[in-house]
mmCIF file as Biopython writes it, N, C-alpha, C and O atoms, coordinates in Angstrom:
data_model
#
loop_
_atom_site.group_PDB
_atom_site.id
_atom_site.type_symbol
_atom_site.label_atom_id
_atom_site.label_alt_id
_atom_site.label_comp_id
_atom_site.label_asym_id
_atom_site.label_entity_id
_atom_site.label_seq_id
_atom_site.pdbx_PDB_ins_code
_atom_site.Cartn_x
_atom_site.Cartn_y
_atom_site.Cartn_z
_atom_site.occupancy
_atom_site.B_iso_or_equiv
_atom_site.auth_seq_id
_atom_site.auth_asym_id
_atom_site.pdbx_PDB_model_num
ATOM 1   N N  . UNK A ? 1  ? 144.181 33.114 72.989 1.0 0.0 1  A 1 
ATOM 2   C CA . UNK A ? 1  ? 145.372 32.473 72.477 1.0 0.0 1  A 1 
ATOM 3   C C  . UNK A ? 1  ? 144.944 31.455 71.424 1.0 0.0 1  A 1 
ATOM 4   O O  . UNK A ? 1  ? 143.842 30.950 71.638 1.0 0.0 1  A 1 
ATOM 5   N N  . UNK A ? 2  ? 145.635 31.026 70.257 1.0 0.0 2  A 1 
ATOM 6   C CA . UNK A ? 2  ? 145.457 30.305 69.963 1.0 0.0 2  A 1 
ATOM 7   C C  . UNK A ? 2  ? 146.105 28.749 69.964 1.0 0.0 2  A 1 
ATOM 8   O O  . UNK A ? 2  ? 146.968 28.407 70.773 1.0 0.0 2  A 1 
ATOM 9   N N  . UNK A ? 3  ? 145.576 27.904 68.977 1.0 0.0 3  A 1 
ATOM 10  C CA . UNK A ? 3  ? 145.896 26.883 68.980 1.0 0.0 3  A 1 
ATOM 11  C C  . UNK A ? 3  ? 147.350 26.464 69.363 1.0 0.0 3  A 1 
ATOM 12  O O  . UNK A ? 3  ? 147.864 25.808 70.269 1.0 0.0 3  A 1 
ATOM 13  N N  . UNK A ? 4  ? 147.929 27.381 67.868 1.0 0.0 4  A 1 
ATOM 14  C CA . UNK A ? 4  ? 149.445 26.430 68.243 1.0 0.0 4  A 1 
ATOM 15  C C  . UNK A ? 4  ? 150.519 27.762 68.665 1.0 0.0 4  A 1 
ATOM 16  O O  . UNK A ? 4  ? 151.688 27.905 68.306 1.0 0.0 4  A 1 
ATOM 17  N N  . UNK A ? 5  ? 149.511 28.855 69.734 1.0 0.0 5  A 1 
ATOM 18  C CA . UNK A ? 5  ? 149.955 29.873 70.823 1.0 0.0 5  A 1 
ATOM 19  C C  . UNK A ? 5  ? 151.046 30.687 69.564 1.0 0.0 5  A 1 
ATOM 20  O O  . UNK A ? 5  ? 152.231 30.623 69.891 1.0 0.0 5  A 1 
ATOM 21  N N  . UNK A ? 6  ? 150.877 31.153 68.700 1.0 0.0 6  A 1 
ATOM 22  C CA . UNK A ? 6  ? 151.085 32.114 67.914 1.0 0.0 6  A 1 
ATOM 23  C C  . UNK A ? 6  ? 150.698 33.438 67.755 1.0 0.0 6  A 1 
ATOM 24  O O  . UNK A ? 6  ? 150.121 33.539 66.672 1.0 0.0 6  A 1 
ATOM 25  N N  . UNK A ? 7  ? 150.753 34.518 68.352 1.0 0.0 7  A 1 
ATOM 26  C CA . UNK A ? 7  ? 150.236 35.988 68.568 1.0 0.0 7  A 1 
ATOM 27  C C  . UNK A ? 7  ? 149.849 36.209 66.799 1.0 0.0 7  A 1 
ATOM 28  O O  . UNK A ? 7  ? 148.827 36.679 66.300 1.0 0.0 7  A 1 
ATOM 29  N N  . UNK A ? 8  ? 150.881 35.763 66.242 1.0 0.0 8  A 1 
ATOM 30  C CA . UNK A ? 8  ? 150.601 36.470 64.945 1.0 0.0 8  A 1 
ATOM 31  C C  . UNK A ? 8  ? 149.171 36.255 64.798 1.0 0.0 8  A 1 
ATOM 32  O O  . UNK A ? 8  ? 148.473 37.267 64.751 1.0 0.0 8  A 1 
ATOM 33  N N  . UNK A ? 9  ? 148.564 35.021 64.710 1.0 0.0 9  A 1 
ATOM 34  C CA . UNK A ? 9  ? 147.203 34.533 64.144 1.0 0.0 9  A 1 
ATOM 35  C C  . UNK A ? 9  ? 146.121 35.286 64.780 1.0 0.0 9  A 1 
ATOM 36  O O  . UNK A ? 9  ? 144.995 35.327 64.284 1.0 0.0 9  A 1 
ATOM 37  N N  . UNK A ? 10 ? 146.483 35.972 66.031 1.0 0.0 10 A 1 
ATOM 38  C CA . UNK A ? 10 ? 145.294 36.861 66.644 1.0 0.0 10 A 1 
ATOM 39  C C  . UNK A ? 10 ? 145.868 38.299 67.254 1.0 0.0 10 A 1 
ATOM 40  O O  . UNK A ? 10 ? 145.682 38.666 68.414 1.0 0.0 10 A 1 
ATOM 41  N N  . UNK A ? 11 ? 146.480 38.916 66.408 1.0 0.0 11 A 1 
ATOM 42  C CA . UNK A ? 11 ? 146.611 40.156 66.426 1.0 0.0 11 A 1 
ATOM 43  C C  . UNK A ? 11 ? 145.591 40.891 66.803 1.0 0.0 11 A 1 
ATOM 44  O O  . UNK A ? 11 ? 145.989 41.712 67.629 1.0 0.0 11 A 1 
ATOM 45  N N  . UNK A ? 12 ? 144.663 40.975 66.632 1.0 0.0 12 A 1 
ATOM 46  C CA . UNK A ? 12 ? 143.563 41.648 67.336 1.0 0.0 12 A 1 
ATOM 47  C C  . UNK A ? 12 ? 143.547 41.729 69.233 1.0 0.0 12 A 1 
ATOM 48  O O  . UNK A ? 12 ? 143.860 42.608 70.036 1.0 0.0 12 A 1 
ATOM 49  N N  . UNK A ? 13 ? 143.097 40.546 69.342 1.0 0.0 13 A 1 
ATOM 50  C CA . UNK A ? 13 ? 143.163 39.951 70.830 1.0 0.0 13 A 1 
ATOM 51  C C  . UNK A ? 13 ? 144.456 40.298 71.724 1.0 0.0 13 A 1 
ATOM 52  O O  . UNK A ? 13 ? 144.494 40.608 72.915 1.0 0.0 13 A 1 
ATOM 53  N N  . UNK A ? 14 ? 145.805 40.113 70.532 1.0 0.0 14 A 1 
ATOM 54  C CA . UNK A ? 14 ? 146.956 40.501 70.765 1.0 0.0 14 A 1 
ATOM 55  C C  . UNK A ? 14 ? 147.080 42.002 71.677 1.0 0.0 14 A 1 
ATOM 56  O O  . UNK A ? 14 ? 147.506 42.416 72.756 1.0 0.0 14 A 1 
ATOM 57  N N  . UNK A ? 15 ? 146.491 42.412 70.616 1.0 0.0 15 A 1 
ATOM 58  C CA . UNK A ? 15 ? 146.731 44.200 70.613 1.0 0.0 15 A 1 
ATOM 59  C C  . UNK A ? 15 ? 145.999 44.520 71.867 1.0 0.0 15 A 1 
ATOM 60  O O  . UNK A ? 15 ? 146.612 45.176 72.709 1.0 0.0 15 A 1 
ATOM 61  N N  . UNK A ? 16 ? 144.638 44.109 72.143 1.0 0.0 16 A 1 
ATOM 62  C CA . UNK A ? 16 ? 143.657 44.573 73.236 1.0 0.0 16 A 1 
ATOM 63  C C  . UNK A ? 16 ? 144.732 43.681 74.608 1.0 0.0 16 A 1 
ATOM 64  O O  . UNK A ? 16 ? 144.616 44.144 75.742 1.0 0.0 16 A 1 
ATOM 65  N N  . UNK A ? 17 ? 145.427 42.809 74.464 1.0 0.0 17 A 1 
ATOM 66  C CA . UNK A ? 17 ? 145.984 42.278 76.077 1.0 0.0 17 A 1 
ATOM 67  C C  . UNK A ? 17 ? 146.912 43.547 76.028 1.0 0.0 17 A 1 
ATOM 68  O O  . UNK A ? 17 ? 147.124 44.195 77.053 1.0 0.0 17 A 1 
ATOM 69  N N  . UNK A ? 18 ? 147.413 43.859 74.915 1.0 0.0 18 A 1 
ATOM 70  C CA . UNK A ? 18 ? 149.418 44.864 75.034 1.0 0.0 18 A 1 
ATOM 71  C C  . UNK A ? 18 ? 148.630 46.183 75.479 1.0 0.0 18 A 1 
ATOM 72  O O  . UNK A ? 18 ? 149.260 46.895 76.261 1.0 0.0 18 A 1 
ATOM 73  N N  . UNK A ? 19 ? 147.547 46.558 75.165 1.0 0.0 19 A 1 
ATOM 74  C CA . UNK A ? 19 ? 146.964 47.633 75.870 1.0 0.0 19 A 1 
ATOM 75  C C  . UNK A ? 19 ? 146.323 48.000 77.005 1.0 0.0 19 A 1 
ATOM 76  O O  . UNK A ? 19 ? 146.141 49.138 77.437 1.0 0.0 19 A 1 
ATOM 77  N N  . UNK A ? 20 ? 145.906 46.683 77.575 1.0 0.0 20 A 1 
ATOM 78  C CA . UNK A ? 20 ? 145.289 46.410 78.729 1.0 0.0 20 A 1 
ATOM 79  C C  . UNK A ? 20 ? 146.810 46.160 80.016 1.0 0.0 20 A 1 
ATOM 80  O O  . UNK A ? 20 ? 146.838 46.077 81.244 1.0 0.0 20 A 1 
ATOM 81  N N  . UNK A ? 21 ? 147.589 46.126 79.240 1.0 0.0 21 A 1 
ATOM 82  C CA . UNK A ? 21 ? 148.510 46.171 80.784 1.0 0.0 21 A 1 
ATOM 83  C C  . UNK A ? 21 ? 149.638 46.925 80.456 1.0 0.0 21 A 1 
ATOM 84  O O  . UNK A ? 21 ? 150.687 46.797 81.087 1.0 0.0 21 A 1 
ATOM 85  N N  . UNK A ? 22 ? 149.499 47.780 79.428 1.0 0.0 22 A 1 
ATOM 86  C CA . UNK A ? 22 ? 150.704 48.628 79.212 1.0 0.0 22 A 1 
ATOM 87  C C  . UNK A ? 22 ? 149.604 50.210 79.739 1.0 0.0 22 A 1 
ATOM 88  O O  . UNK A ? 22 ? 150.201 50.939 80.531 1.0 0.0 22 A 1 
ATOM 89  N N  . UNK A ? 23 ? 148.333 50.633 79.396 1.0 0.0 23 A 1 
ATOM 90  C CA . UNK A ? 23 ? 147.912 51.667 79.636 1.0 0.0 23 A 1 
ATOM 91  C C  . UNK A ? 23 ? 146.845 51.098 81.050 1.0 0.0 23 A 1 
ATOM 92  O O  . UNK A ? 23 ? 146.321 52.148 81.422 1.0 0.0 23 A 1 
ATOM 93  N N  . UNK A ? 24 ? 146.408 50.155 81.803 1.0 0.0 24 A 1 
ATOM 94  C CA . UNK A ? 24 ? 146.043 49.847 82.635 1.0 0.0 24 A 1 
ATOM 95  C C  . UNK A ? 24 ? 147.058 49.420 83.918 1.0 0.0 24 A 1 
ATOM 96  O O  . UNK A ? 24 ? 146.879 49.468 85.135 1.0 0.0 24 A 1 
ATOM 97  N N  . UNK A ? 25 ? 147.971 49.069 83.264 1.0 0.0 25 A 1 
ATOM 98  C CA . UNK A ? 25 ? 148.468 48.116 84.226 1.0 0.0 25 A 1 
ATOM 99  C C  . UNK A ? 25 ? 148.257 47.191 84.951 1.0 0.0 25 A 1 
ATOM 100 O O  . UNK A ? 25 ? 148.809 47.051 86.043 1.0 0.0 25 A 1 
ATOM 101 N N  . UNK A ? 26 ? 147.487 46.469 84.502 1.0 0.0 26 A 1 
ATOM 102 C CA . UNK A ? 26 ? 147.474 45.306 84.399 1.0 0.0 26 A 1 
ATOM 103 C C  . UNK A ? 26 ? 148.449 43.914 84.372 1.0 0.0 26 A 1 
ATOM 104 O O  . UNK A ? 26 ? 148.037 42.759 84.484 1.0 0.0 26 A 1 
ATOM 105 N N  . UNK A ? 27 ? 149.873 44.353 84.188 1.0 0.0 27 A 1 
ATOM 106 C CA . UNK A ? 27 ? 150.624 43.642 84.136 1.0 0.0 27 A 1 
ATOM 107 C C  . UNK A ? 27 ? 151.789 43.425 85.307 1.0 0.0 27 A 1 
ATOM 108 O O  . UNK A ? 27 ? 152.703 42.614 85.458 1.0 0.0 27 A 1 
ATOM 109 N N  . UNK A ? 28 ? 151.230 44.696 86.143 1.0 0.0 28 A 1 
ATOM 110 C CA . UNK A ? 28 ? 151.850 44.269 87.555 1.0 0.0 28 A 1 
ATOM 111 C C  . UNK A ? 28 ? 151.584 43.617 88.470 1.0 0.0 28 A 1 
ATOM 112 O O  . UNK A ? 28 ? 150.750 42.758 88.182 1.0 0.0 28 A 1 
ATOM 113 N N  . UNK A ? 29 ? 152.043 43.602 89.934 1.0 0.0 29 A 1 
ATOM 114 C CA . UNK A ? 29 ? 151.710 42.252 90.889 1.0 0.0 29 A 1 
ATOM 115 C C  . UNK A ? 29 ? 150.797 43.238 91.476 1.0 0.0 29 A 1 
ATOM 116 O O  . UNK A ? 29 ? 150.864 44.467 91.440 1.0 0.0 29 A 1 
ATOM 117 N N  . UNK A ? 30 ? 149.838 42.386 92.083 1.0 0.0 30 A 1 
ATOM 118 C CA . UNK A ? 30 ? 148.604 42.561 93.398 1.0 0.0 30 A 1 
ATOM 119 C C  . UNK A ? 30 ? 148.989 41.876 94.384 1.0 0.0 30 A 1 
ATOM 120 O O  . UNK A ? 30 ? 149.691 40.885 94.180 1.0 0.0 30 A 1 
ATOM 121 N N  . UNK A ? 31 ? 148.624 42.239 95.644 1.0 0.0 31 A 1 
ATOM 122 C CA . UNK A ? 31 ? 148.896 41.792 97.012 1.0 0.0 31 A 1 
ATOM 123 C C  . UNK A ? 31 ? 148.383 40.680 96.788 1.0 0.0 31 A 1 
ATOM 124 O O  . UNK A ? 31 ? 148.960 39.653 97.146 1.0 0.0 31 A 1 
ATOM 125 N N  . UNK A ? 32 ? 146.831 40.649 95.956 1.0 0.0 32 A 1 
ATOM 126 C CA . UNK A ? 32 ? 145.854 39.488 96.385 1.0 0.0 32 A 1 
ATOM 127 C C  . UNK A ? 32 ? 145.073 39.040 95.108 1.0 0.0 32 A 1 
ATOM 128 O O  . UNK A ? 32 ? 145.090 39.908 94.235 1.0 0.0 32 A 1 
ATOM 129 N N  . UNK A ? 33 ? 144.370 37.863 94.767 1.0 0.0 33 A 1 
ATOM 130 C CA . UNK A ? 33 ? 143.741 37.598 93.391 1.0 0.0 33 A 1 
ATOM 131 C C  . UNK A ? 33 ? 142.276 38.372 93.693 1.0 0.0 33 A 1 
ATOM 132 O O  . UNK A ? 33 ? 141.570 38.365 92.684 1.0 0.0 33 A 1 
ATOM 133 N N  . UNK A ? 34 ? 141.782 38.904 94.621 1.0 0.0 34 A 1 
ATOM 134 C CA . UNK A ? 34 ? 140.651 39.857 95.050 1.0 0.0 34 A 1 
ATOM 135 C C  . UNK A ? 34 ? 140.960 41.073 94.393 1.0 0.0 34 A 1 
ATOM 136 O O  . UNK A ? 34 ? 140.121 41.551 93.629 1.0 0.0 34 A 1 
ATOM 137 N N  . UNK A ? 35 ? 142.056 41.649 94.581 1.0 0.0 35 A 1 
ATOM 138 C CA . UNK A ? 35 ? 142.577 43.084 93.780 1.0 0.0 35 A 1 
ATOM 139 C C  . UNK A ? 35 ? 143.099 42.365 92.344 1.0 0.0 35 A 1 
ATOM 140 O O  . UNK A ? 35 ? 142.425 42.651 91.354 1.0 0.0 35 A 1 
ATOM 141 N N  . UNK A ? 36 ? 143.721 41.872 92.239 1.0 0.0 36 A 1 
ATOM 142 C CA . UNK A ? 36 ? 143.788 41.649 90.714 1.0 0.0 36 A 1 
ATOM 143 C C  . UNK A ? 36 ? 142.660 41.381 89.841 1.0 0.0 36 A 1 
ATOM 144 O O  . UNK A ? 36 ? 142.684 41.742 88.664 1.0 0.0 36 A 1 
ATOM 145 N N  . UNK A ? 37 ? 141.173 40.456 90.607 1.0 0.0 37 A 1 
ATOM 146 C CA . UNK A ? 37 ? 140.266 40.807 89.624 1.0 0.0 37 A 1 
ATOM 147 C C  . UNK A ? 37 ? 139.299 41.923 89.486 1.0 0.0 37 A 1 
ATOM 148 O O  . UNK A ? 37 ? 138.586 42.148 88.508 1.0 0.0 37 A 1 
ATOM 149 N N  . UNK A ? 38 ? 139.400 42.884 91.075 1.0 0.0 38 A 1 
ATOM 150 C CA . UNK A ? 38 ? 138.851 43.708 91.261 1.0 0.0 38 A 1 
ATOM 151 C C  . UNK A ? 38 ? 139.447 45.218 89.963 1.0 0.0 38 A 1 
ATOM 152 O O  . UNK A ? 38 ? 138.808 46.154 89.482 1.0 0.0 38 A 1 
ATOM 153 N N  . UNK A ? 39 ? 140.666 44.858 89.836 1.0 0.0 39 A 1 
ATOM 154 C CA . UNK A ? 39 ? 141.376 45.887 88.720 1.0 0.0 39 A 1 
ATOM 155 C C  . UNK A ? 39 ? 141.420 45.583 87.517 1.0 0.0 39 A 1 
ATOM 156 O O  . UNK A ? 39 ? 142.021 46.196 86.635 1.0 0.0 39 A 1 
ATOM 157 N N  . UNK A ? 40 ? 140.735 44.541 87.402 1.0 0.0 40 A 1 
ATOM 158 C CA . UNK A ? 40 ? 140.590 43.567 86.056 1.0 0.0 40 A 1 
ATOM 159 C C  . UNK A ? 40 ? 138.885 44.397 85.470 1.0 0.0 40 A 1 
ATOM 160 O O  . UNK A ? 40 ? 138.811 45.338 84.679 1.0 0.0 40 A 1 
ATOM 161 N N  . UNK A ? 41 ? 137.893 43.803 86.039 1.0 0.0 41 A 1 
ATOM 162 C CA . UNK A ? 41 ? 136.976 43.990 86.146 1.0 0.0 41 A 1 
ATOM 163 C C  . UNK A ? 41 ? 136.882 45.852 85.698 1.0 0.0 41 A 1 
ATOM 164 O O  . UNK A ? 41 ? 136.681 46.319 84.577 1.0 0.0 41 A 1 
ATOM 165 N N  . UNK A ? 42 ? 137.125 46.672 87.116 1.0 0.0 42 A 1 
ATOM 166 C CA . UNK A ? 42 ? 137.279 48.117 86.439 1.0 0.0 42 A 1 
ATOM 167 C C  . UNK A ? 42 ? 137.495 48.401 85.329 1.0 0.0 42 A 1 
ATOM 168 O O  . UNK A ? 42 ? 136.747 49.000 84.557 1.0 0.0 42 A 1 
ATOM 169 N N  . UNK A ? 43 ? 138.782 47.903 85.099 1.0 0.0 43 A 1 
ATOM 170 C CA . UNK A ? 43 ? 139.611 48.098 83.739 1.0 0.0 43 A 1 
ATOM 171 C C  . UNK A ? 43 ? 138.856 47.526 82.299 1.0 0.0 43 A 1 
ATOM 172 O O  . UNK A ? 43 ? 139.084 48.041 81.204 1.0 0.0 43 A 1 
ATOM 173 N N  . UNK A ? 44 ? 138.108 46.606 82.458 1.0 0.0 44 A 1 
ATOM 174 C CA . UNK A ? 44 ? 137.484 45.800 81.439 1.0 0.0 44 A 1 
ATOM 175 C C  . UNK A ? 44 ? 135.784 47.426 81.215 1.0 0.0 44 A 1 
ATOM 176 O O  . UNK A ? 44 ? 135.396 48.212 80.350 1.0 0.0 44 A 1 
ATOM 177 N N  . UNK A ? 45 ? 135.507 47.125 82.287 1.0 0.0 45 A 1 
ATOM 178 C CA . UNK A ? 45 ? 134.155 48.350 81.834 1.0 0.0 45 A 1 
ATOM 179 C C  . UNK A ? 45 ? 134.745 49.524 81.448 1.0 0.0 45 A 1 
ATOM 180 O O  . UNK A ? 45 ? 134.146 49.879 80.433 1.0 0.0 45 A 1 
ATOM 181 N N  . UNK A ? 46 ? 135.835 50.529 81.792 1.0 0.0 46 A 1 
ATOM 182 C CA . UNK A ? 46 ? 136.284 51.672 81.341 1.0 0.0 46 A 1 
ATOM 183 C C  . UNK A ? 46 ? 136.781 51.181 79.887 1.0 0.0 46 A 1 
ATOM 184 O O  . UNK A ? 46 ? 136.263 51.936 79.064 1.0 0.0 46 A 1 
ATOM 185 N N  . UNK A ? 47 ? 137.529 50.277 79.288 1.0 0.0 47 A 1 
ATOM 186 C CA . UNK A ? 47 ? 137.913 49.991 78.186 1.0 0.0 47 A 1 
ATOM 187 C C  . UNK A ? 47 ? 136.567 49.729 77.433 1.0 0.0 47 A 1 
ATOM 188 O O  . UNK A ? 47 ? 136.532 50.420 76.415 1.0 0.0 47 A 1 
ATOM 189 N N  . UNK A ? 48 ? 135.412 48.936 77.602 1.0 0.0 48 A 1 
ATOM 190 C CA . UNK A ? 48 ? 134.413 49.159 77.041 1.0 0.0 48 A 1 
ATOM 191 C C  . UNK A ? 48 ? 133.583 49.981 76.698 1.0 0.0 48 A 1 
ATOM 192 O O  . UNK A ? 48 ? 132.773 49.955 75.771 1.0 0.0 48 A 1 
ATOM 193 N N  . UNK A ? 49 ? 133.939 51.262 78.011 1.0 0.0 49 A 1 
ATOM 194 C CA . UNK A ? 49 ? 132.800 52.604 78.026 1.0 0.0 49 A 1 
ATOM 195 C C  . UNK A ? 49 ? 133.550 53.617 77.385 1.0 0.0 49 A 1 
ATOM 196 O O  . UNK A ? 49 ? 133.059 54.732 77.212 1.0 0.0 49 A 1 
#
């Protein structure tokens, strides 16, 4: 995010969150913050690999 929390200025960063929880899902609820970083984590190495 930036400074004065403007998406425009980091469109990049932008684009990689709108994809990370629109094709991950990522943007739904977890029972627990154990599964949310556990699906975080997955999701972060398959998007890298």
């Amino acid at each position: 995010m930036t400074e004065s929390y403007d998406p425009y200025q980091n469109a990049v960063a932008e684009r990689v969150n709108g994809i990370l929880k629109q094709e991950f899902y990522l943007g739904a609820s977890f029972m627990t913050v154990a599964d949310a970083k556990k699906k975080a984590t997955w999701t972060i190495g398959v998007y890298n690999n």
